[in-house]
N, CA, C and O atoms as a Maestro MAE file, in Angstrom:
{
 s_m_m2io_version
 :::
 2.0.0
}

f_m_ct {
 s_m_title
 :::
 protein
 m_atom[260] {
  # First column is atom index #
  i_m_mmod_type
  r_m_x_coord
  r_m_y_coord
  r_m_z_coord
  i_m_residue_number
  s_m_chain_name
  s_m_pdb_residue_name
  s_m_pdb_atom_name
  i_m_atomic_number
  :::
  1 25 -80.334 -94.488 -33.777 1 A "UNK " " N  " 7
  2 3 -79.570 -93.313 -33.463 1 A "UNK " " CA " 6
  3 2 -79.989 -92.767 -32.102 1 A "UNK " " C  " 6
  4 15 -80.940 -93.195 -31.447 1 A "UNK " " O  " 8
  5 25 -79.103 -91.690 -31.722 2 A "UNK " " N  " 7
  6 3 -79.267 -91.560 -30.424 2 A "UNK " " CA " 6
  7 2 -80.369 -89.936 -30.057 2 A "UNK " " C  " 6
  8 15 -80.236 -89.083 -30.935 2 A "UNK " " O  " 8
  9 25 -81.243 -89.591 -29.018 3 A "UNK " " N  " 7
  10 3 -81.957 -88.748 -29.081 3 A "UNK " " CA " 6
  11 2 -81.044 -87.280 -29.353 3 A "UNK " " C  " 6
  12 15 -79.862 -87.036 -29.113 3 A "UNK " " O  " 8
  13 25 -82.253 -86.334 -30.025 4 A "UNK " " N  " 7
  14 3 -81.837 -85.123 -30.293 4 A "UNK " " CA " 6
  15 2 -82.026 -84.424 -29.461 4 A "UNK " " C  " 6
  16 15 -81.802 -83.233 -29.677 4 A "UNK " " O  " 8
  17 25 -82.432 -84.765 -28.375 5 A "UNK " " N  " 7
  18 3 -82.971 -83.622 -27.264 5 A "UNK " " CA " 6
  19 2 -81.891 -83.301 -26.759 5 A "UNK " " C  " 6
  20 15 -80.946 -84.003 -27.117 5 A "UNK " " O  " 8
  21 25 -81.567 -82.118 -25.723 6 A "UNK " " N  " 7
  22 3 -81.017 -81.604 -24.777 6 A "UNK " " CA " 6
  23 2 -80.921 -82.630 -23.746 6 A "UNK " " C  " 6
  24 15 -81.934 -83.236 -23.397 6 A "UNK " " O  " 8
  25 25 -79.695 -82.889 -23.193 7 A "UNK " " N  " 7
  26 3 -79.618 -83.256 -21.588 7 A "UNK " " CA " 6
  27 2 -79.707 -82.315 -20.553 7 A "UNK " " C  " 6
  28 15 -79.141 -81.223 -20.598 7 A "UNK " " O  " 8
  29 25 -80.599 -82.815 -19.355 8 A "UNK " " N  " 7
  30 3 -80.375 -81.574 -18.561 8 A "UNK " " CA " 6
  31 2 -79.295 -81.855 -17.616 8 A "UNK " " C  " 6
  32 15 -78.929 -82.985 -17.289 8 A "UNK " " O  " 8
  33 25 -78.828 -80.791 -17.215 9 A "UNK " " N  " 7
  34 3 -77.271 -80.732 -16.082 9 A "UNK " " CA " 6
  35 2 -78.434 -80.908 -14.762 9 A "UNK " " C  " 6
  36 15 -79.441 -80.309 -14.384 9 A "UNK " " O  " 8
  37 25 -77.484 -82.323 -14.252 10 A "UNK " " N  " 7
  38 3 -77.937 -82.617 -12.295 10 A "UNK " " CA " 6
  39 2 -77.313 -81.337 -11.749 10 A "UNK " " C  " 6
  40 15 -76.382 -80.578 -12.019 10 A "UNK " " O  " 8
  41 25 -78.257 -81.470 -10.877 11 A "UNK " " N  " 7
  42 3 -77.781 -80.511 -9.859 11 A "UNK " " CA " 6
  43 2 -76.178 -80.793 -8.960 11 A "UNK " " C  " 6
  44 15 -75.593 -79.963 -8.265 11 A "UNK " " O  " 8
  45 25 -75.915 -81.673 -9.140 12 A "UNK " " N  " 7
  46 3 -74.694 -81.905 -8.555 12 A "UNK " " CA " 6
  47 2 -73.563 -81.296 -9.195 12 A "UNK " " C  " 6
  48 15 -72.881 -80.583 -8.459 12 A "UNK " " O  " 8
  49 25 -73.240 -81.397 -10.269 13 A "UNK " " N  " 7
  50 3 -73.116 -80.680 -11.457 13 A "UNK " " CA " 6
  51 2 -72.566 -79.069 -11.578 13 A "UNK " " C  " 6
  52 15 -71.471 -78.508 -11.612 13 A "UNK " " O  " 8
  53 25 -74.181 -78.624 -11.625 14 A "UNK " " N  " 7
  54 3 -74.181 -77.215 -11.457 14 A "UNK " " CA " 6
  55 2 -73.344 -76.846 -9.874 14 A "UNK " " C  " 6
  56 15 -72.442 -76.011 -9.800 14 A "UNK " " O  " 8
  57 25 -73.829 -77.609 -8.746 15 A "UNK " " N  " 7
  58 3 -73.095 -77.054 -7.572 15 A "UNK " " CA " 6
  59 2 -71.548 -76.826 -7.370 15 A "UNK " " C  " 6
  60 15 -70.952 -75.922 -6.785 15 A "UNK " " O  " 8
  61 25 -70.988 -78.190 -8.194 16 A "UNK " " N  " 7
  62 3 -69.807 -78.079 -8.595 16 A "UNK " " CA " 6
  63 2 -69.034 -77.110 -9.212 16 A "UNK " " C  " 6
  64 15 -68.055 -76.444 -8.875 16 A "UNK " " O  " 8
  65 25 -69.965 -77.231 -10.550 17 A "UNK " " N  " 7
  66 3 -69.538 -75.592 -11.088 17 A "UNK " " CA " 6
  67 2 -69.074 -74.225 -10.258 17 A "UNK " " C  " 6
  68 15 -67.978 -73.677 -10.149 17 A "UNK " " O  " 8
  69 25 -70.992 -73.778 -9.476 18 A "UNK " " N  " 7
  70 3 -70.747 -72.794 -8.592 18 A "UNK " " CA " 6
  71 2 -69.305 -72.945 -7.765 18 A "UNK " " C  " 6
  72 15 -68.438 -72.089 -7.585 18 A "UNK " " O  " 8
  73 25 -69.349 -74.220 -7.360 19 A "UNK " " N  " 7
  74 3 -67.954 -73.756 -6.214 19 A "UNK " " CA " 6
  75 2 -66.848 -73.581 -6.834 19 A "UNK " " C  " 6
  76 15 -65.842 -73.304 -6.180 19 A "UNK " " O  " 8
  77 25 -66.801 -73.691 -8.080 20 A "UNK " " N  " 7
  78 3 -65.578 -73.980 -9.119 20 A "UNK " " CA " 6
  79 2 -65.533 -72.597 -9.010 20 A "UNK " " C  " 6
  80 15 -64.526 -72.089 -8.516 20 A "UNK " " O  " 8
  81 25 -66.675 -71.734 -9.478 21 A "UNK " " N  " 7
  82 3 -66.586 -70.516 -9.380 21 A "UNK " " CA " 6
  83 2 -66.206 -69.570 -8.326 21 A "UNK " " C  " 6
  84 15 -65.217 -68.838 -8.339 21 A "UNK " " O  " 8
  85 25 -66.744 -69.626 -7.776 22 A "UNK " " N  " 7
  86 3 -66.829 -69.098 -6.553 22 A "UNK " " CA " 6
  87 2 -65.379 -68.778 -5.730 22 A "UNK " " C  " 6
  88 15 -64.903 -67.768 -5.213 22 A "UNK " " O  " 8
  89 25 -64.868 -70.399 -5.911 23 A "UNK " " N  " 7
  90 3 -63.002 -70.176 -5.288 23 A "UNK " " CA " 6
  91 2 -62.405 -69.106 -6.523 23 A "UNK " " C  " 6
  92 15 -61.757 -68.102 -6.228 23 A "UNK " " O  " 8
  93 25 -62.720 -69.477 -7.900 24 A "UNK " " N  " 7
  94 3 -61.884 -68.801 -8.555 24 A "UNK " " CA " 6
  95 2 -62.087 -67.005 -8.634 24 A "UNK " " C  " 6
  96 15 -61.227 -66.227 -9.046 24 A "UNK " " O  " 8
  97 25 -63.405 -66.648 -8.143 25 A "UNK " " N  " 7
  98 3 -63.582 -65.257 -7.661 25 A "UNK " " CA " 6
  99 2 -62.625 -65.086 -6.382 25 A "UNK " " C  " 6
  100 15 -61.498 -64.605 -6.498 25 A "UNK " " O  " 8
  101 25 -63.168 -65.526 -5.123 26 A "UNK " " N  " 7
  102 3 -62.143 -65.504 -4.028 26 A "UNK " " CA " 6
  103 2 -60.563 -65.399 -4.532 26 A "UNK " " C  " 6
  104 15 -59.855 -64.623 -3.890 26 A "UNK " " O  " 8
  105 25 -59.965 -66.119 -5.625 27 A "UNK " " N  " 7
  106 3 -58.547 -66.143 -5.542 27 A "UNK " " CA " 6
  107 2 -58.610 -65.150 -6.349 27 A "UNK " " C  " 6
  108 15 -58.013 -64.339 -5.641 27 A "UNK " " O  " 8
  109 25 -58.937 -64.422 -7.534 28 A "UNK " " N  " 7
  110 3 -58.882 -62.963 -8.308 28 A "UNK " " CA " 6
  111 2 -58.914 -62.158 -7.590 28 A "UNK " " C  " 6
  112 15 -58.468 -61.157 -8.153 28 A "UNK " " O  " 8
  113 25 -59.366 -61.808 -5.968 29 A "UNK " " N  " 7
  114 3 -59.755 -61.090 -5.050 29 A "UNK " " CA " 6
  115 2 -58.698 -60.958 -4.175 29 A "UNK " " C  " 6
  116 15 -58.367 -59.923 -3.597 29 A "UNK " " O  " 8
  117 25 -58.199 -62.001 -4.103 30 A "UNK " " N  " 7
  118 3 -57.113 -62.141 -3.274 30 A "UNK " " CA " 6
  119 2 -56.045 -61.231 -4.333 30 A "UNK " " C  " 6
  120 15 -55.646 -60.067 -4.304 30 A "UNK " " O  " 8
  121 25 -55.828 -62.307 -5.198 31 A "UNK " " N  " 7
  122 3 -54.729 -61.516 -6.425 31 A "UNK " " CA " 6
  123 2 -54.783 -60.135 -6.300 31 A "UNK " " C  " 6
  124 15 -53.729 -59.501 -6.237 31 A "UNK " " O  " 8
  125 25 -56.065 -59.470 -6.245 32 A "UNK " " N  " 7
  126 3 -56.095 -57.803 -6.654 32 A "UNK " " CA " 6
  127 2 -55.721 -57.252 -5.370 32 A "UNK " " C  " 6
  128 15 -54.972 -56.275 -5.349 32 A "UNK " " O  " 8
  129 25 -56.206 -57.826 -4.165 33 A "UNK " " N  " 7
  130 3 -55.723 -57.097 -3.032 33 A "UNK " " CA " 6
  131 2 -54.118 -57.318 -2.739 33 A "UNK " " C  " 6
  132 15 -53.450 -56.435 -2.202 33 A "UNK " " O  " 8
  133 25 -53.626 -58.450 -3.101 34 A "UNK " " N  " 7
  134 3 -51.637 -58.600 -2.946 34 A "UNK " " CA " 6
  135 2 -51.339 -57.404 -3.932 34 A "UNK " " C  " 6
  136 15 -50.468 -56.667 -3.470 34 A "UNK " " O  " 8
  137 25 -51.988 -56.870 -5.587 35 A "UNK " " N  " 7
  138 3 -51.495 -56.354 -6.167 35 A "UNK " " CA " 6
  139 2 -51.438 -54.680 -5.525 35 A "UNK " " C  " 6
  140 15 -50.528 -53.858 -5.634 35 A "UNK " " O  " 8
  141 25 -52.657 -54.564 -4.893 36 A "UNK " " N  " 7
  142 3 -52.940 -52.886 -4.314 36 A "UNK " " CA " 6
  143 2 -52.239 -52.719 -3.216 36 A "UNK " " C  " 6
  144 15 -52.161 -51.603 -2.703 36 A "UNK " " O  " 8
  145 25 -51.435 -54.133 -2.528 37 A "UNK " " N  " 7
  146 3 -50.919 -53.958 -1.255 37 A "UNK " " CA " 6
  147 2 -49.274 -53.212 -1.673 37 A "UNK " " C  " 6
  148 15 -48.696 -52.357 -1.003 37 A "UNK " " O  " 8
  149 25 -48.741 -53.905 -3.096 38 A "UNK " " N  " 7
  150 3 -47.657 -53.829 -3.220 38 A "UNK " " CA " 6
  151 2 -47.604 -52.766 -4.219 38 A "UNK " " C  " 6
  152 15 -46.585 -52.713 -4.907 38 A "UNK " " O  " 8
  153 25 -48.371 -52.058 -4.380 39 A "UNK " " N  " 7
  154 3 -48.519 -50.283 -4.890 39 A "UNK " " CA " 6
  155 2 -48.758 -49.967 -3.907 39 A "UNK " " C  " 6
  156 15 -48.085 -48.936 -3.935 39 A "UNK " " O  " 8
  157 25 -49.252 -49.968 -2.808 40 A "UNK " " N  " 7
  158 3 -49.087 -48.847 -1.956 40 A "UNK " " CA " 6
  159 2 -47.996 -48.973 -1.190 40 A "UNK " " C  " 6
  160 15 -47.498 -47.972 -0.674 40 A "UNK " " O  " 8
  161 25 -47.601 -49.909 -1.054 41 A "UNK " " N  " 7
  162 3 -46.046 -50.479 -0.528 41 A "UNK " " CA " 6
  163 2 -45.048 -49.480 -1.650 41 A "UNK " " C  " 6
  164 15 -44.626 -48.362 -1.352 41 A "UNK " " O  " 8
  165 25 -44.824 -50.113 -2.857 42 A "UNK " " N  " 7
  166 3 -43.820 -49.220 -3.619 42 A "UNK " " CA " 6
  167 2 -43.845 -47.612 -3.580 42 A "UNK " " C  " 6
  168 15 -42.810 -46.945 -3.571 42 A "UNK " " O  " 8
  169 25 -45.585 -46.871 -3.551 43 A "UNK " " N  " 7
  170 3 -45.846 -45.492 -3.297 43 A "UNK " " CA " 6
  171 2 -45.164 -45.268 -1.924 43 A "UNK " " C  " 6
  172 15 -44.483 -44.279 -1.652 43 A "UNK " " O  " 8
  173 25 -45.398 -46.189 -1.183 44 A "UNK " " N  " 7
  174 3 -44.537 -45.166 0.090 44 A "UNK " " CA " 6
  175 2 -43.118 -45.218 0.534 44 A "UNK " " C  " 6
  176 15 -42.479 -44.701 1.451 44 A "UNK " " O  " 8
  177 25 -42.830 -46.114 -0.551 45 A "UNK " " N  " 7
  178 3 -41.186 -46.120 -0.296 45 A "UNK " " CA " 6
  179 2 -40.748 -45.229 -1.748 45 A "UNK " " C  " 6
  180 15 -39.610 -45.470 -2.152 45 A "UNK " " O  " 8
  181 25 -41.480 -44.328 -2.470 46 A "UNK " " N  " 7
  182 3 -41.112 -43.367 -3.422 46 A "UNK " " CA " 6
  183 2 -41.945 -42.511 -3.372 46 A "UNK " " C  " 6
  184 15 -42.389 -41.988 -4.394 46 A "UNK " " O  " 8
  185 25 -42.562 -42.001 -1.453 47 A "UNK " " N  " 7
  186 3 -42.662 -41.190 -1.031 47 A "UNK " " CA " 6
  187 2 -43.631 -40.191 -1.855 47 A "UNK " " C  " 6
  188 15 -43.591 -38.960 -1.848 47 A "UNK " " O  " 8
  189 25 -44.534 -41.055 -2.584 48 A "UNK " " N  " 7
  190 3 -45.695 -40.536 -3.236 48 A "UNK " " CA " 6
  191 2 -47.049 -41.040 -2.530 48 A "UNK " " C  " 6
  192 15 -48.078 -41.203 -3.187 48 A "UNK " " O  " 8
  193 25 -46.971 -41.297 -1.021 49 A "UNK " " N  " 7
  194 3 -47.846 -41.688 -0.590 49 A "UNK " " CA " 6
  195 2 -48.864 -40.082 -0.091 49 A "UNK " " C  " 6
  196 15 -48.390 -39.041 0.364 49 A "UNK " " O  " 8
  197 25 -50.248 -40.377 -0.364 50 A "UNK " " N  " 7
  198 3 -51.369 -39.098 0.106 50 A "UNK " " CA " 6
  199 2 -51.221 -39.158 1.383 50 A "UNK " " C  " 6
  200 15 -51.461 -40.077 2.166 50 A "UNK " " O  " 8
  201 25 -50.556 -37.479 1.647 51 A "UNK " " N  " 7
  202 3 -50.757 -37.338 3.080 51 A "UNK " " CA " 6
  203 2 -51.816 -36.267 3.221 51 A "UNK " " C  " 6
  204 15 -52.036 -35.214 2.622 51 A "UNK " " O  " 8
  205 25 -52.614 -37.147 4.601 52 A "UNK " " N  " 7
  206 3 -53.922 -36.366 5.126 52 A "UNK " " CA " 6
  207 2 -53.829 -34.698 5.415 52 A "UNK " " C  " 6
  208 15 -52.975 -34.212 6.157 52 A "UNK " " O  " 8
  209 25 -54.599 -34.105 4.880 53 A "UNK " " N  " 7
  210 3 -54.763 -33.030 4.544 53 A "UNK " " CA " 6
  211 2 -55.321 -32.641 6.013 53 A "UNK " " C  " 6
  212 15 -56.327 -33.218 6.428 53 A "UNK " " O  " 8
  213 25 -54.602 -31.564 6.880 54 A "UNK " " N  " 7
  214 3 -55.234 -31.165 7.863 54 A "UNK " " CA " 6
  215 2 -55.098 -29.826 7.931 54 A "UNK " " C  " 6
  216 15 -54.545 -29.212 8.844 54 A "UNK " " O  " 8
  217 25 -55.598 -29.370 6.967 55 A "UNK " " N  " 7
  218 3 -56.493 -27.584 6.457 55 A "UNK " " CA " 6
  219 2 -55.600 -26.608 6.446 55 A "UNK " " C  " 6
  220 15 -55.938 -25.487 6.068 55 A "UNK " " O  " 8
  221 25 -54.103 -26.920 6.927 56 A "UNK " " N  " 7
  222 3 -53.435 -25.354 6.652 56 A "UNK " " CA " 6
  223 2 -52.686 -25.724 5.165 56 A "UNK " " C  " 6
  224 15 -52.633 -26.808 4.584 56 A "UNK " " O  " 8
  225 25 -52.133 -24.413 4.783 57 A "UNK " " N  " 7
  226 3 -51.703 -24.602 3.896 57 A "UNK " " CA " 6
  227 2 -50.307 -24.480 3.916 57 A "UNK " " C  " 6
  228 15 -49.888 -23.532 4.581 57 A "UNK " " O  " 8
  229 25 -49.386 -25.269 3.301 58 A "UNK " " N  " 7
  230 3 -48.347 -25.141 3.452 58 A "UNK " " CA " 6
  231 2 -47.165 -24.271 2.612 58 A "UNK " " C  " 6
  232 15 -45.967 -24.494 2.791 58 A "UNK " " O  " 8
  233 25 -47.679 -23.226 1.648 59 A "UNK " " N  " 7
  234 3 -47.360 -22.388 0.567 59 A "UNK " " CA " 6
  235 2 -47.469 -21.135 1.749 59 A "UNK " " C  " 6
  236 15 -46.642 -20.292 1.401 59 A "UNK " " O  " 8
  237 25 -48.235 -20.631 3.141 60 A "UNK " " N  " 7
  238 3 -48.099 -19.804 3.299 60 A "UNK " " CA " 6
  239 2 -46.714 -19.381 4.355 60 A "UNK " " C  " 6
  240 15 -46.066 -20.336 4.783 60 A "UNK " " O  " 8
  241 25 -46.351 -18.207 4.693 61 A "UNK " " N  " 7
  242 3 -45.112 -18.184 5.450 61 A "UNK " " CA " 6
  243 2 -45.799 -18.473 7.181 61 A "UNK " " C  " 6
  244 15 -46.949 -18.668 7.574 61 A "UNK " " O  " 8
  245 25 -44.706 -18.400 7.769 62 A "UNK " " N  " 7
  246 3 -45.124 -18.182 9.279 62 A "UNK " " CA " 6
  247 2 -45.481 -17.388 9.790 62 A "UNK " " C  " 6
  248 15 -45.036 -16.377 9.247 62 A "UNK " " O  " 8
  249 25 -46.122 -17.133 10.652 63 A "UNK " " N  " 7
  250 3 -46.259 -15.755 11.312 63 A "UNK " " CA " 6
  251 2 -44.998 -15.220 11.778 63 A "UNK " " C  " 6
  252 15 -44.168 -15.873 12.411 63 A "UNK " " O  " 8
  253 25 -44.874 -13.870 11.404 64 A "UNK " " N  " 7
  254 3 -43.956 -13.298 12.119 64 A "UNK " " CA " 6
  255 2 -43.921 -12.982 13.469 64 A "UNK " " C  " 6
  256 15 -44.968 -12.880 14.108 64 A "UNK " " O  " 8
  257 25 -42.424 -12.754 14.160 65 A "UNK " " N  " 7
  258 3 -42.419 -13.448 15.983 65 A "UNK " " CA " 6
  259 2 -42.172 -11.930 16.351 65 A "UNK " " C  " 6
  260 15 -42.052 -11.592 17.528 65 A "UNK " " O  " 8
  :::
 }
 m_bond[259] {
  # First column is bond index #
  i_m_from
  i_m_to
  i_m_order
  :::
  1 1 2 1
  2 2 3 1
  3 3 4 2
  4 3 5 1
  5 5 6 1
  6 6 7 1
  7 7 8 2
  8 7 9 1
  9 9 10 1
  10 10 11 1
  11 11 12 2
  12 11 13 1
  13 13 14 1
  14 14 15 1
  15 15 16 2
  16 15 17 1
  17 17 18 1
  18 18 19 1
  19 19 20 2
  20 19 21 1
  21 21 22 1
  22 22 23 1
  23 23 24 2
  24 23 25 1
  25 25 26 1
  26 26 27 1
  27 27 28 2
  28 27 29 1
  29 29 30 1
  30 30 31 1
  31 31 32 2
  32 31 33 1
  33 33 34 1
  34 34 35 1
  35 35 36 2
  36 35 37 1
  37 37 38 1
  38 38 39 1
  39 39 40 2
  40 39 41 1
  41 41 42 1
  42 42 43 1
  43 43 44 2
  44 43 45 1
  45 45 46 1
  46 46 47 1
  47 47 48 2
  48 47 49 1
  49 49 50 1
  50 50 51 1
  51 51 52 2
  52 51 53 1
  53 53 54 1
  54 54 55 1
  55 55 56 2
  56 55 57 1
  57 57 58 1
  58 58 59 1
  59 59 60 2
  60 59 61 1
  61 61 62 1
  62 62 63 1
  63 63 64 2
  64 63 65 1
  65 65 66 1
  66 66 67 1
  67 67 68 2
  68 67 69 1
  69 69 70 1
  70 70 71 1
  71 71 72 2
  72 71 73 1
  73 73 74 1
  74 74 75 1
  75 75 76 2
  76 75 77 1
  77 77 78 1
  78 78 79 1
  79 79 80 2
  80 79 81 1
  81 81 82 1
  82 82 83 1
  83 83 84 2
  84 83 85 1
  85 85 86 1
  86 86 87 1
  87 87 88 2
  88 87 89 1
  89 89 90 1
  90 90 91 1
  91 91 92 2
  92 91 93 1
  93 93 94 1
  94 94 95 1
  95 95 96 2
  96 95 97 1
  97 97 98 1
  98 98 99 1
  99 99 100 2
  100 99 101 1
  101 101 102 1
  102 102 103 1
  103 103 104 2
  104 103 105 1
  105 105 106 1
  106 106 107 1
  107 107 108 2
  108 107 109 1
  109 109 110 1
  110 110 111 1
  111 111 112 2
  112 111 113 1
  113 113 114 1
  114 114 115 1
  115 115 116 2
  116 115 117 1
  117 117 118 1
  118 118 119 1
  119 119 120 2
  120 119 121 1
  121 121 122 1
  122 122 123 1
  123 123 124 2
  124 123 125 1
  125 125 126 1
  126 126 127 1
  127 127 128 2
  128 127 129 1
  129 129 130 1
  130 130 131 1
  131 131 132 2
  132 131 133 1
  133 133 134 1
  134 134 135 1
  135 135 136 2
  136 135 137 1
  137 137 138 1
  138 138 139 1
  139 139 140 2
  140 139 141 1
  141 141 142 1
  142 142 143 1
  143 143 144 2
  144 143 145 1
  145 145 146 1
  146 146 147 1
  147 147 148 2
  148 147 149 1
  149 149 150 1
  150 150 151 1
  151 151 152 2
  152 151 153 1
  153 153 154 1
  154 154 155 1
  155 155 156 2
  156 155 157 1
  157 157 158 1
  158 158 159 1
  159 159 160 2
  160 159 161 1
  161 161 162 1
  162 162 163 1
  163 163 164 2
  164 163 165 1
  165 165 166 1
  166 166 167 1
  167 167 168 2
  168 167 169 1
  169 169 170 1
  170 170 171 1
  171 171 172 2
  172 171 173 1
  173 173 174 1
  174 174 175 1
  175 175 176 2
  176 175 177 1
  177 177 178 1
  178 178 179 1
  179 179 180 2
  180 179 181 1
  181 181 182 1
  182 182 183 1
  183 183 184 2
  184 183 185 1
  185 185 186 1
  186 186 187 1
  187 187 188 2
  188 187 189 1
  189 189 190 1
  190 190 191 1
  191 191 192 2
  192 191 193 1
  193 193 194 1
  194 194 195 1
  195 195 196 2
  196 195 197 1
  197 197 198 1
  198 198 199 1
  199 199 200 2
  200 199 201 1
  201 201 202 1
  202 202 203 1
  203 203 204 2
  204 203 205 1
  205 205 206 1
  206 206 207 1
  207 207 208 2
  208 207 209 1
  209 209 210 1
  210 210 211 1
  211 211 212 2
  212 211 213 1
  213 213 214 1
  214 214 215 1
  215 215 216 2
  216 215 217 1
  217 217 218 1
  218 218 219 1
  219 219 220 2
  220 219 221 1
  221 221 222 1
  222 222 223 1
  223 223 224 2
  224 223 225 1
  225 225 226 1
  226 226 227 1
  227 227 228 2
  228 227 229 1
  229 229 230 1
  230 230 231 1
  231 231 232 2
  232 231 233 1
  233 233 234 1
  234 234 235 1
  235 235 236 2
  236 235 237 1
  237 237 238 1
  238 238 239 1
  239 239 240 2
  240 239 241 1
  241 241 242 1
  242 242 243 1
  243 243 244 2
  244 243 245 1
  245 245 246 1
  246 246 247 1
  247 247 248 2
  248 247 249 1
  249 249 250 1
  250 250 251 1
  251 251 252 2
  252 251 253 1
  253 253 254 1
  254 254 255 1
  255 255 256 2
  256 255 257 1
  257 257 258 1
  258 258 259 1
  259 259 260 2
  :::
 }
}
């Protein structure tokens, strides 16, 4: 019969793996940034985009002339 021990994984192996990994992080990364591109794309064409706040307020009236 054949041994009960563990085989160990070559390193060639494991490196493979890593890069296996590694692209498939890079492309989830990619994925999430096309997905945040095309929400902020749809927010500003339904004009729910955050506009920068530059300290006045716009609830108050004008000065009178």
């Amino acid at each position: 019969m054949g041994s009960s021990s563990k085989r160990r994984q070559t390193m060639a192996k494991m490196t493979r793996e890593r890069a296996l990994q590694e692209k498939r992080e890079r492309k989830q990364q990619k994925k999430d940034e096309k997905k945040e591109m095309a929400a902020a794309e749809r927010a500003g064409e339904n004009g729910d985009a955050v506009q920068p706040d530059d300290g006045e307020d716009e609830s108050a009236s004008p000065p009178p002339e």
